[in-house]
N, CA, C and O atoms as CSV, one atom per row, in Angstrom:
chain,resi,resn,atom,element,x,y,z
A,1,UNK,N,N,-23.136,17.280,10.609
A,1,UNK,CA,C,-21.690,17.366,10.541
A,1,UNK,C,C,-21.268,17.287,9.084
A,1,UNK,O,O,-21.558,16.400,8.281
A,2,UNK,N,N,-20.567,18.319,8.898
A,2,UNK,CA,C,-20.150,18.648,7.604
A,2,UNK,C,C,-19.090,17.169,6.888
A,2,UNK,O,O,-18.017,16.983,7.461
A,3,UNK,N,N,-19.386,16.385,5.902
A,3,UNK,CA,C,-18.343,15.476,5.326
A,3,UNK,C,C,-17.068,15.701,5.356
A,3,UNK,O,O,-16.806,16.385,4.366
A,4,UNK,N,N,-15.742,15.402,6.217
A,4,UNK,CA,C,-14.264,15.357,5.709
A,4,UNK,C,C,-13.826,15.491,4.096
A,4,UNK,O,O,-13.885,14.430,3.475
A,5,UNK,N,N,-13.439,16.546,3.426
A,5,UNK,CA,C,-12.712,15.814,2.350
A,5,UNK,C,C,-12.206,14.919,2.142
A,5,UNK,O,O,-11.240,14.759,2.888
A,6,UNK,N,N,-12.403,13.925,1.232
A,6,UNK,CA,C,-11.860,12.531,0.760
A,6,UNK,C,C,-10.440,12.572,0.559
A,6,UNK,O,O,-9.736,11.587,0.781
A,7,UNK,N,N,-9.928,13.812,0.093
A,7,UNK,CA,C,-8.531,13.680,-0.727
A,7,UNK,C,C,-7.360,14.552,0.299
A,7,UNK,O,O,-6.236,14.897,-0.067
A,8,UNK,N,N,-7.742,14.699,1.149
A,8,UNK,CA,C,-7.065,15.891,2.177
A,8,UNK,C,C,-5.510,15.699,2.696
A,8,UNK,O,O,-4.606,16.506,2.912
A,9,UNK,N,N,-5.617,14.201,2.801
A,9,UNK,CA,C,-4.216,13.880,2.882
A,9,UNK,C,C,-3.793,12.605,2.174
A,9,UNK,O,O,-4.522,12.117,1.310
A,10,UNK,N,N,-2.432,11.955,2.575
A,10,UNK,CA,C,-1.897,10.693,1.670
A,10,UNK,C,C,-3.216,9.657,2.033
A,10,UNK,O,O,-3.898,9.104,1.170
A,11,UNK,N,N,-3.357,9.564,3.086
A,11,UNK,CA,C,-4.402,7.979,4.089
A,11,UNK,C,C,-5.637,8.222,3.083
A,11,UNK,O,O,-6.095,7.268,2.455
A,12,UNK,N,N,-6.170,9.523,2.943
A,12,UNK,CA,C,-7.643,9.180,1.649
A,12,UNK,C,C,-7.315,9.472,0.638
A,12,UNK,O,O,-8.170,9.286,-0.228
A,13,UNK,N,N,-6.218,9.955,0.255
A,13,UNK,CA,C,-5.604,9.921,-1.490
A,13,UNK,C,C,-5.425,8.143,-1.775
A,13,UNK,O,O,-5.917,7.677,-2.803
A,14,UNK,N,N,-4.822,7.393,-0.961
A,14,UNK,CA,C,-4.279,6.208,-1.215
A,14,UNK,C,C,-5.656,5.467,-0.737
A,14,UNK,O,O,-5.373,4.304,-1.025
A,15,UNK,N,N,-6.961,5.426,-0.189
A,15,UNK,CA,C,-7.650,4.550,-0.028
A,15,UNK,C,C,-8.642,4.360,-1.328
A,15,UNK,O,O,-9.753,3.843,-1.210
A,16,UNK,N,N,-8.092,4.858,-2.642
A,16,UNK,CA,C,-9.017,4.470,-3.728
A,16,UNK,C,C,-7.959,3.302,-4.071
A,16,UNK,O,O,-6.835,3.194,-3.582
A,17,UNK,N,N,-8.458,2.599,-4.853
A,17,UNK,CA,C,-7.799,1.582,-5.353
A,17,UNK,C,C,-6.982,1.840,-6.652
A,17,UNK,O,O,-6.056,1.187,-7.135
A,18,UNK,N,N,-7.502,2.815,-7.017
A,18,UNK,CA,C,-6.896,3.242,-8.544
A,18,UNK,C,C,-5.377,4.134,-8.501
A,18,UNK,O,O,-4.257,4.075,-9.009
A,19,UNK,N,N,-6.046,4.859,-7.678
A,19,UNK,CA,C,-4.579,5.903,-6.948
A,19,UNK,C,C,-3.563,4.795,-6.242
A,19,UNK,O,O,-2.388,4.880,-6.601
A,20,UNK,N,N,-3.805,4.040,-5.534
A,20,UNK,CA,C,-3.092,3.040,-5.363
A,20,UNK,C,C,-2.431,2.447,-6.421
A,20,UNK,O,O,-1.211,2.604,-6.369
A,21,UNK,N,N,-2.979,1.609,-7.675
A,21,UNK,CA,C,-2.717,1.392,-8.738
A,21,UNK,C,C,-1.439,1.976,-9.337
A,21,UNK,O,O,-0.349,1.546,-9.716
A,22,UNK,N,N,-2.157,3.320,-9.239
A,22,UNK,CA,C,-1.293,4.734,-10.466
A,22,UNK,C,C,0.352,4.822,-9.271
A,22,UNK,O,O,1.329,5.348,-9.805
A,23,UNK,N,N,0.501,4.407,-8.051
A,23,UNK,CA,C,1.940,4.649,-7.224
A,23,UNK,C,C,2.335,3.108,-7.801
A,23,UNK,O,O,3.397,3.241,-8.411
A,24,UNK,N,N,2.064,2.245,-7.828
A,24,UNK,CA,C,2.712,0.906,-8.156
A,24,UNK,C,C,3.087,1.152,-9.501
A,24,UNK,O,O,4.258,0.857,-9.741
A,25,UNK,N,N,2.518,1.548,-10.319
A,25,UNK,CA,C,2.973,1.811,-11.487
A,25,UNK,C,C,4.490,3.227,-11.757
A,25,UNK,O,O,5.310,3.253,-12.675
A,26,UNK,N,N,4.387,3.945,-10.887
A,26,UNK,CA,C,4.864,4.926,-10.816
A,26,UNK,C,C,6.119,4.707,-10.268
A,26,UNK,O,O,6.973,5.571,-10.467
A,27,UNK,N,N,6.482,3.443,-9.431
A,27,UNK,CA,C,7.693,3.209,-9.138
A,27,UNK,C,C,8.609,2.548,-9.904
A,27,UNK,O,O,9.751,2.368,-9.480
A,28,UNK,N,N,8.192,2.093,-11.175
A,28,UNK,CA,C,9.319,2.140,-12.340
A,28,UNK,C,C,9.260,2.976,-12.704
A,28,UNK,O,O,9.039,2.875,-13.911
A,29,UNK,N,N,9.330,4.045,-12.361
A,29,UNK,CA,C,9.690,5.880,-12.886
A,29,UNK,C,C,8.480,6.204,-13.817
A,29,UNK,O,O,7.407,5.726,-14.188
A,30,UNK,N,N,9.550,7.669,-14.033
A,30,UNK,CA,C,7.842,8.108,-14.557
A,30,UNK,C,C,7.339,7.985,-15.679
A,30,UNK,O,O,7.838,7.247,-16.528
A,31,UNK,N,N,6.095,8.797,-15.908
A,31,UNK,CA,C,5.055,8.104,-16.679
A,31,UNK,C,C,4.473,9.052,-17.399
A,31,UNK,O,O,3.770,9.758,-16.676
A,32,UNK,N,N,4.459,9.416,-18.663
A,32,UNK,CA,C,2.921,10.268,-18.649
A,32,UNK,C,C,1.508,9.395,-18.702
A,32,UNK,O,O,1.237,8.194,-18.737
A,33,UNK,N,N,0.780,10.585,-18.689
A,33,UNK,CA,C,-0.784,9.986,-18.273
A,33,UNK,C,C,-1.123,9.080,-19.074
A,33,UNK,O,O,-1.574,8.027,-18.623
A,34,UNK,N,N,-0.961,9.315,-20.684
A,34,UNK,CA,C,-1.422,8.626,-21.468
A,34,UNK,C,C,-0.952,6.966,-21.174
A,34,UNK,O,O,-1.731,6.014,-21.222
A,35,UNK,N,N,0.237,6.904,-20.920
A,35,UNK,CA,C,0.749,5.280,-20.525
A,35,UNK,C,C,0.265,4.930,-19.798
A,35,UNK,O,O,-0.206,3.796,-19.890
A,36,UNK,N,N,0.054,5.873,-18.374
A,36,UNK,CA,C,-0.870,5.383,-17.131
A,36,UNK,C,C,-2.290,5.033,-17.616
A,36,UNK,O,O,-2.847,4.016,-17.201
A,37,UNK,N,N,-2.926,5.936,-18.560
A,37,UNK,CA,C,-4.407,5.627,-18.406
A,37,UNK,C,C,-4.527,4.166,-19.118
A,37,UNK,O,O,-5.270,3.264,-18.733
A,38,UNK,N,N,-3.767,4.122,-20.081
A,38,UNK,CA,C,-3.361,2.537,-21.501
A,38,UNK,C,C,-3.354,1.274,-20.230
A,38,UNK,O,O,-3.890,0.167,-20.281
A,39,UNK,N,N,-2.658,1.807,-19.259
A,39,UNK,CA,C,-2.317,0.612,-18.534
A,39,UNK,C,C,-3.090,0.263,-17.558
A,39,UNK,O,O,-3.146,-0.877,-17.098
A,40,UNK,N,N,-3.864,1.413,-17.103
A,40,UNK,CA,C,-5.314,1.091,-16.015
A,40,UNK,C,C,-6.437,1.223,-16.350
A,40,UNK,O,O,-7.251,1.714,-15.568
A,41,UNK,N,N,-6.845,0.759,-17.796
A,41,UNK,CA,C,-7.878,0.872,-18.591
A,41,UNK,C,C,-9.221,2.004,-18.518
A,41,UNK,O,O,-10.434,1.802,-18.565
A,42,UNK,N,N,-8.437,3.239,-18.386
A,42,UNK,CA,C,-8.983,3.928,-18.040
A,42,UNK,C,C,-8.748,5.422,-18.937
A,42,UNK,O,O,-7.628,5.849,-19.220
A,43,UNK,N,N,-9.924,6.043,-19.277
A,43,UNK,CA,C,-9.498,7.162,-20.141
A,43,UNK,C,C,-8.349,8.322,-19.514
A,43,UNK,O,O,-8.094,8.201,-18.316
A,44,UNK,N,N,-7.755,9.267,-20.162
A,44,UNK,CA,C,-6.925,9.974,-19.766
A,44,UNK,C,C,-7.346,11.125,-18.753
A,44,UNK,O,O,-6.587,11.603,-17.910
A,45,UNK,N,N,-8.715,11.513,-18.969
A,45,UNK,CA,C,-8.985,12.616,-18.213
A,45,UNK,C,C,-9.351,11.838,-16.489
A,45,UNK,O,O,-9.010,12.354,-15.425
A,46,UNK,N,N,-9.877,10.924,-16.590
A,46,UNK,CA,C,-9.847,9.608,-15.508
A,46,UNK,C,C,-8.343,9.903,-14.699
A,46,UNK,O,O,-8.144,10.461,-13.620
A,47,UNK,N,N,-7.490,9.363,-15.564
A,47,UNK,CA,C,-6.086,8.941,-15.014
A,47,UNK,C,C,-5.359,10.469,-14.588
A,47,UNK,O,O,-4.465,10.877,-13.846
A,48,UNK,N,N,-6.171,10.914,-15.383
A,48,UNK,CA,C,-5.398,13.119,-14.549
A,48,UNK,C,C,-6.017,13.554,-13.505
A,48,UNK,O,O,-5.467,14.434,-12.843
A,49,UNK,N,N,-7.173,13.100,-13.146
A,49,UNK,CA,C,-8.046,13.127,-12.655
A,49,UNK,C,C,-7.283,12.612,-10.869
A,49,UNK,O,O,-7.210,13.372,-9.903
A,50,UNK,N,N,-6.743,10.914,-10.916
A,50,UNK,CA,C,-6.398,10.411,-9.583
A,50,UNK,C,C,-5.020,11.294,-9.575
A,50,UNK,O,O,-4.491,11.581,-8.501
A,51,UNK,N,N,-4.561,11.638,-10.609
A,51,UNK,CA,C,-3.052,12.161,-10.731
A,51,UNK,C,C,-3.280,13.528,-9.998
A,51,UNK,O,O,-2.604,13.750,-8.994
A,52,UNK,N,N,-4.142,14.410,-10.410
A,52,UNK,CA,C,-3.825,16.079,-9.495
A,52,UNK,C,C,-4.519,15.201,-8.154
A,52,UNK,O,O,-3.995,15.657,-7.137
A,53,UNK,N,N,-5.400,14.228,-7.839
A,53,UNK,CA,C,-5.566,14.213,-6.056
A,53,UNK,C,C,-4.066,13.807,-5.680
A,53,UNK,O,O,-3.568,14.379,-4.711
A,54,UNK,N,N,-3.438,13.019,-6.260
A,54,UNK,CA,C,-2.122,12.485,-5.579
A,54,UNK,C,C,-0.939,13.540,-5.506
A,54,UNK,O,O,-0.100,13.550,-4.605
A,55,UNK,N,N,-0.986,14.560,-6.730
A,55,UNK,CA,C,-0.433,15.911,-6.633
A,55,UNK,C,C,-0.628,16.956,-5.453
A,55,UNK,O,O,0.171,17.739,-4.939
A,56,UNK,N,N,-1.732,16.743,-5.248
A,56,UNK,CA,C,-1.899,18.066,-3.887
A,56,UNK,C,C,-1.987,17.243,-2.712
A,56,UNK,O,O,-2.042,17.940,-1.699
A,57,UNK,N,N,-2.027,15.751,-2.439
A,57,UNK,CA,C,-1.164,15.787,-1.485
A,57,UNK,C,C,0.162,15.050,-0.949
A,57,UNK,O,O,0.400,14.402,0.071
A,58,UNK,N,N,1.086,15.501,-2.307
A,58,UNK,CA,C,2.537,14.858,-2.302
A,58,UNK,C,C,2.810,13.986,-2.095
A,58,UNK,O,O,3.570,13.831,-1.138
A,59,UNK,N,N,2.161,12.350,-3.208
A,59,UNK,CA,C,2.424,11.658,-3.483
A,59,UNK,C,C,3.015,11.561,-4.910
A,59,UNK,O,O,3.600,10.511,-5.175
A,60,UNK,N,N,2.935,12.616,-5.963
A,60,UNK,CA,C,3.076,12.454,-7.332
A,60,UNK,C,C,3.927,13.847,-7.875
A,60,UNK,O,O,3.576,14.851,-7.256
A,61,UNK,N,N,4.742,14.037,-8.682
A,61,UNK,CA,C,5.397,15.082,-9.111
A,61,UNK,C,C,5.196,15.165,-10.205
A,61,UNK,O,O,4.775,14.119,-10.700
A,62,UNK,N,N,5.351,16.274,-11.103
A,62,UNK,CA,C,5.432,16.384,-12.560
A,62,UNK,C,C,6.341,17.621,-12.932
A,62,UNK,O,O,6.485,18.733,-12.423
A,63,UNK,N,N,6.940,16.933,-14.109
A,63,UNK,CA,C,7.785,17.893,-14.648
A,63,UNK,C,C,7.348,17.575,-16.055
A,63,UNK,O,O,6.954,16.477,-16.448
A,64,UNK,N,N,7.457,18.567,-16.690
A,64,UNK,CA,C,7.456,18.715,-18.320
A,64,UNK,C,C,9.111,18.575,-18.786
A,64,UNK,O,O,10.172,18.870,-18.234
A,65,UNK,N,N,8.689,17.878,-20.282
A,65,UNK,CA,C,9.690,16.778,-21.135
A,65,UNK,C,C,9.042,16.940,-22.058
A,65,UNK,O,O,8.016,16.283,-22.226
A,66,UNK,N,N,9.622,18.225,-23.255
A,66,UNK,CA,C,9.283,18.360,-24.374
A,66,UNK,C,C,7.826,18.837,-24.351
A,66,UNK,O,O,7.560,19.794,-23.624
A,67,UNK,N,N,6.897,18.284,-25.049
A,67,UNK,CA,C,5.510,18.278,-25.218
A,67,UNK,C,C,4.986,17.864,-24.133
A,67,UNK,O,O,4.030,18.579,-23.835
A,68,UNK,N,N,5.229,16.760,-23.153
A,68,UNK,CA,C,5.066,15.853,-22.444
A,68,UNK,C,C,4.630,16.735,-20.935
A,68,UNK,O,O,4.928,17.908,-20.711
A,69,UNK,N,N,4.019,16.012,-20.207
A,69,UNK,CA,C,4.447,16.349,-19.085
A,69,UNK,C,C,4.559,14.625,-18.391
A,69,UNK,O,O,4.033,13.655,-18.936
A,70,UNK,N,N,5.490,14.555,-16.892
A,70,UNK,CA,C,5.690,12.668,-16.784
A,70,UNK,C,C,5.552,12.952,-15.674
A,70,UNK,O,O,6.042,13.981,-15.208
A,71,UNK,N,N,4.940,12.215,-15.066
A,71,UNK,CA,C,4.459,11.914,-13.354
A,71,UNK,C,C,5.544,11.258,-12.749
A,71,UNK,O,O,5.981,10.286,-13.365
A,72,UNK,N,N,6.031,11.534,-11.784
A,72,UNK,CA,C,6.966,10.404,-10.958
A,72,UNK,C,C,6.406,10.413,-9.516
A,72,UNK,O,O,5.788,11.334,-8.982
A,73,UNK,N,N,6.725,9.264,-9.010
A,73,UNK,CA,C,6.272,9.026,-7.884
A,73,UNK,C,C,7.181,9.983,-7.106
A,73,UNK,O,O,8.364,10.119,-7.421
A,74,UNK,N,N,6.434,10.859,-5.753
A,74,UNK,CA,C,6.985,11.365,-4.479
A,74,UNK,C,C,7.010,10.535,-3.134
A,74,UNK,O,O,6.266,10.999,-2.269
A,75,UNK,N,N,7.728,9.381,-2.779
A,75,UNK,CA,C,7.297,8.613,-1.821
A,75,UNK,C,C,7.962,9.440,-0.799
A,75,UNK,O,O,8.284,8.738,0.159
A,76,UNK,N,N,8.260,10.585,-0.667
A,76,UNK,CA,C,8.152,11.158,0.754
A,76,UNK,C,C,6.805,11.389,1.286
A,76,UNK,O,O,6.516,11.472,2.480
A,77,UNK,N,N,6.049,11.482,0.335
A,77,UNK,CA,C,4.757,11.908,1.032
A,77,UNK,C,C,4.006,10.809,1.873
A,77,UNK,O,O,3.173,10.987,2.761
A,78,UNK,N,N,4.566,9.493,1.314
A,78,UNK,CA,C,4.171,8.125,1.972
A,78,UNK,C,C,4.557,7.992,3.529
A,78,UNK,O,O,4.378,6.996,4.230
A,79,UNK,N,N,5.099,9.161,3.895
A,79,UNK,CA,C,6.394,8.780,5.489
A,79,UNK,C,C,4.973,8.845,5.931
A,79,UNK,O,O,4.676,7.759,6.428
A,80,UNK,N,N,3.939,9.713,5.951
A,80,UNK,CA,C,2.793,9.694,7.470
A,80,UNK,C,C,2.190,8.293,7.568
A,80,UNK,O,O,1.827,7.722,8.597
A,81,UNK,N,N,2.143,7.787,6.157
A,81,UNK,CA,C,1.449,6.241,6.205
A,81,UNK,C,C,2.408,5.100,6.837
A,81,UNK,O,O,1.935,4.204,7.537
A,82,UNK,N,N,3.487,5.173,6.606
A,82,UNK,CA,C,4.513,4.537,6.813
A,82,UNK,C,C,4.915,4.469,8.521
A,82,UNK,O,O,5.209,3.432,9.114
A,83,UNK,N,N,4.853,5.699,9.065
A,83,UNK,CA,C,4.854,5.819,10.339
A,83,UNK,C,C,3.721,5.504,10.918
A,83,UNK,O,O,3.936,4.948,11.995
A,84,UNK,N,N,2.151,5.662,10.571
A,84,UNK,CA,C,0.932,4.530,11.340
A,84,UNK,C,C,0.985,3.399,10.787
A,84,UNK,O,O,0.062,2.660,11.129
A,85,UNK,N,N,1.857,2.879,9.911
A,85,UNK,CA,C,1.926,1.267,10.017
A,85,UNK,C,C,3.039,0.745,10.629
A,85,UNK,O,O,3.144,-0.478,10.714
A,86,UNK,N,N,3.606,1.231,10.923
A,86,UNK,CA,C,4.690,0.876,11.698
A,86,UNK,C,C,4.227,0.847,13.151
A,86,UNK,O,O,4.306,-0.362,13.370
A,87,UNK,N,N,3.846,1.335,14.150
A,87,UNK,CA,C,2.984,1.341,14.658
A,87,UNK,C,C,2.878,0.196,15.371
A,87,UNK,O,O,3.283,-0.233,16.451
A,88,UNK,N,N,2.154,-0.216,14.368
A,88,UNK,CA,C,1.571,-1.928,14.486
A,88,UNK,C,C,2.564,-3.032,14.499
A,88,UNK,O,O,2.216,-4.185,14.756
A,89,UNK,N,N,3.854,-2.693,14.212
A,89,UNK,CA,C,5.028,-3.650,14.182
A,89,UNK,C,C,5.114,-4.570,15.096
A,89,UNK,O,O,5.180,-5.769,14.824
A,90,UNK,N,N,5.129,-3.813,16.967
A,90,UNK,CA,C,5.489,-4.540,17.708
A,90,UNK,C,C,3.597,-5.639,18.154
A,90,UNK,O,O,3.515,-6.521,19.009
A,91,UNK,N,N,2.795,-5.300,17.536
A,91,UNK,CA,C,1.647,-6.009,17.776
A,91,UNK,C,C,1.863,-7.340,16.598
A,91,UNK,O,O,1.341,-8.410,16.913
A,92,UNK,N,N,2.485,-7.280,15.504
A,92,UNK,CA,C,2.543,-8.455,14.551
A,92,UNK,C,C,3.977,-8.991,15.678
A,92,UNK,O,O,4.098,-9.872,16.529
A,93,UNK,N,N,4.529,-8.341,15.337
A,93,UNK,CA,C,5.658,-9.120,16.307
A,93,UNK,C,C,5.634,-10.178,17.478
A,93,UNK,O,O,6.384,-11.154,17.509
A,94,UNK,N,N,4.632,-9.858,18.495
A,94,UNK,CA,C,4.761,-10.471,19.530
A,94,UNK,C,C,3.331,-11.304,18.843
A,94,UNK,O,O,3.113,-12.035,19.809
A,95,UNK,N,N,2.421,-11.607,18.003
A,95,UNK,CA,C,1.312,-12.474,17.053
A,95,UNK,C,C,2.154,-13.348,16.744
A,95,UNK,O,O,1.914,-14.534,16.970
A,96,UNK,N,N,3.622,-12.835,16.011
A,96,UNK,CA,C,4.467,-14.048,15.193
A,96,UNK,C,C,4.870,-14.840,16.105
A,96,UNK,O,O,4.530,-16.023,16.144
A,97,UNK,N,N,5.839,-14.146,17.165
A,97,UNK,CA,C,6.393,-14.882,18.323
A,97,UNK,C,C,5.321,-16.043,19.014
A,97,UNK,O,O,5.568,-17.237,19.183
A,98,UNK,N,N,4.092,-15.334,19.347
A,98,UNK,CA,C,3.187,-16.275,19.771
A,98,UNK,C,C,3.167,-17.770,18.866
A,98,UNK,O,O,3.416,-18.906,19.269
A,99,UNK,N,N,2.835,-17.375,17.716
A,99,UNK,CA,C,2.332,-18.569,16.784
A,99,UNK,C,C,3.884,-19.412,16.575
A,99,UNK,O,O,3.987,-20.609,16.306
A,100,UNK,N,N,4.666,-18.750,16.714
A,100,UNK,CA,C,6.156,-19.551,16.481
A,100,UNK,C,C,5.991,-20.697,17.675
A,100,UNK,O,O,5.913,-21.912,17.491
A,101,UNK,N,N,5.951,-19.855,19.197
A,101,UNK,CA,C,5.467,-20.866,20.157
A,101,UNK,C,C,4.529,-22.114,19.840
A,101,UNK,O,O,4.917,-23.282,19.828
A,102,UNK,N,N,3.460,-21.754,19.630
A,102,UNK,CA,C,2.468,-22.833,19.224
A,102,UNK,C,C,3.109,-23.771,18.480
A,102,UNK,O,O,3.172,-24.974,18.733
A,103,UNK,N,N,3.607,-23.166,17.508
A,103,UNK,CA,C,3.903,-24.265,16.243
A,103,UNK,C,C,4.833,-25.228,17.012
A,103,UNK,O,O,4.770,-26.456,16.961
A,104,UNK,N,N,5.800,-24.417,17.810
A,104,UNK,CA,C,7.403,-25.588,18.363
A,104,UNK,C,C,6.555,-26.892,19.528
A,104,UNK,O,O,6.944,-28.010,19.867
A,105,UNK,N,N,5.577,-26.293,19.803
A,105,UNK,CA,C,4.604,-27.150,21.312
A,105,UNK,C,C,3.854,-28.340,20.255
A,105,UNK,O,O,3.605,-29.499,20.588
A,106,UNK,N,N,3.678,-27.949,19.403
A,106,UNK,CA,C,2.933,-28.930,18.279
A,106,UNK,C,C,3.790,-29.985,17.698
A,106,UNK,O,O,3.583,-31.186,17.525
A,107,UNK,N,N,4.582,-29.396,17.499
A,107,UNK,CA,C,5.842,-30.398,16.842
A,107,UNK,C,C,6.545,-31.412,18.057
A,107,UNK,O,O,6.853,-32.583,17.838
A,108,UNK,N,N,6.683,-30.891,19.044
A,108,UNK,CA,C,7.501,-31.093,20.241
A,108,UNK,C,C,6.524,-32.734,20.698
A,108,UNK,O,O,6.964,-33.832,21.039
A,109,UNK,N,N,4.695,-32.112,20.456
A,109,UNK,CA,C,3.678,-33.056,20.752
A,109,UNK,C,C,3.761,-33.992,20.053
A,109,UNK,O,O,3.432,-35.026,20.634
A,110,UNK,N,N,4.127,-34.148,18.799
A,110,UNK,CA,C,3.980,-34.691,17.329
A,110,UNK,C,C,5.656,-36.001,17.969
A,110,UNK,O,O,5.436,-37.207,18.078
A,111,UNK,N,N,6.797,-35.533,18.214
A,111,UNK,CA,C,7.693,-36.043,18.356
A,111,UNK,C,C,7.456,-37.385,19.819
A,111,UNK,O,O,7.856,-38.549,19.813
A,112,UNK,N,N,6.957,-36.910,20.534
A,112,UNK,CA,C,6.358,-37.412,22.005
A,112,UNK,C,C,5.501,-38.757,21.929
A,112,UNK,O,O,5.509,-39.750,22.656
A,113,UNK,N,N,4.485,-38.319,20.372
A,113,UNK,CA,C,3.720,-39.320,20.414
A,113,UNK,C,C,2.570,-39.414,20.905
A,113,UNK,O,O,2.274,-38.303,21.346
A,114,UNK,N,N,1.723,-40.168,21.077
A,114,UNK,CA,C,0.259,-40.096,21.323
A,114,UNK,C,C,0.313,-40.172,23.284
A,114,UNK,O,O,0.955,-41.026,23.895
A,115,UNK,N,N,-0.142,-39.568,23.646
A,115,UNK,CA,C,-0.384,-39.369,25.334
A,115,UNK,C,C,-1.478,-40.609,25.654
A,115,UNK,O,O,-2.138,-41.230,24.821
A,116,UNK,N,N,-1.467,-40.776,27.105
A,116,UNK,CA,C,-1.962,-42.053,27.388
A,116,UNK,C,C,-3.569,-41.621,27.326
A,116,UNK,O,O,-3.856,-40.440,27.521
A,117,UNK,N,N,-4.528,-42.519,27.074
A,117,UNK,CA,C,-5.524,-42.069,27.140
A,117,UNK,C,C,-6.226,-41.519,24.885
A,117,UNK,O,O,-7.260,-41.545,24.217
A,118,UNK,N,N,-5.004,-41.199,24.755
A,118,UNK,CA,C,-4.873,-40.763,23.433
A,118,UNK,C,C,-5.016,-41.930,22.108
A,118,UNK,O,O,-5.315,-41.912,20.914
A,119,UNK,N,N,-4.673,-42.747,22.963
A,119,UNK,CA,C,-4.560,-44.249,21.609
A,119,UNK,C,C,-5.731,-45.397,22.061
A,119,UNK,O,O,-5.529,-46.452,22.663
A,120,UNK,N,N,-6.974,-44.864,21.592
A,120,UNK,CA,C,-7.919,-45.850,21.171
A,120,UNK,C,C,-8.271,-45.784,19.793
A,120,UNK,O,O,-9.077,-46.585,19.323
């Protein structure tokens, strides 16, 4: 079976850690590479490098500025990730609710005092 491309969509563009990196950085606006690479200790052809995977699949934009060209973040491209984590909402939800329970039965125990049998 032939390997999946790694970079095919946002879910394996964003599972490197660096490309991850380069969107956190990218949401105080944009950037050229050279600032990005200064700031993720990483050479420039490196940092152009996670920049065209995040380009082809519309996480990253570029426009030219003078000499320049500046990356800005595209967080539309984030909606497919955003919609499988969401997903999972109502499963943390009813986890929290649970543990909220626990905690009030603990406290409730705590207020009650030691049960018979309980105080040797």
């Amino acid at each position: 079976m032939a390997r999946a491309a790694t970079t095919s969509d946002a879910f394996n563009a964003i599972a490197e850690p660096q490309r991850r990196e380069i969107l956190l950085l990218l949401r105080g606006g944009e950037r050229p590479v050279t600032d990005l690479a200064r700031d993720l200790g990483m050479t420039q052809p490196q940092a152009s490098k996670h920049l065209r995977v995040l380009r082809e699949v519309g996480l990253v934009r570029v426009r030219g500025a003078g000499r320049q060209r500046l990356y800005g973040l595209d967080a539309r491209g984030l909606r497919p990730v955003h919609e499988w984590v969401g997903g999972f909402e109502r499963f943390w939800s009813e986890s929290f609710d649970r543990l909220d329970e626990y905690v009030q039965e603990l406290k409730q125990a705590r207020q009650e005092g030691p049960h018979d049998g309980d105080d040797q």
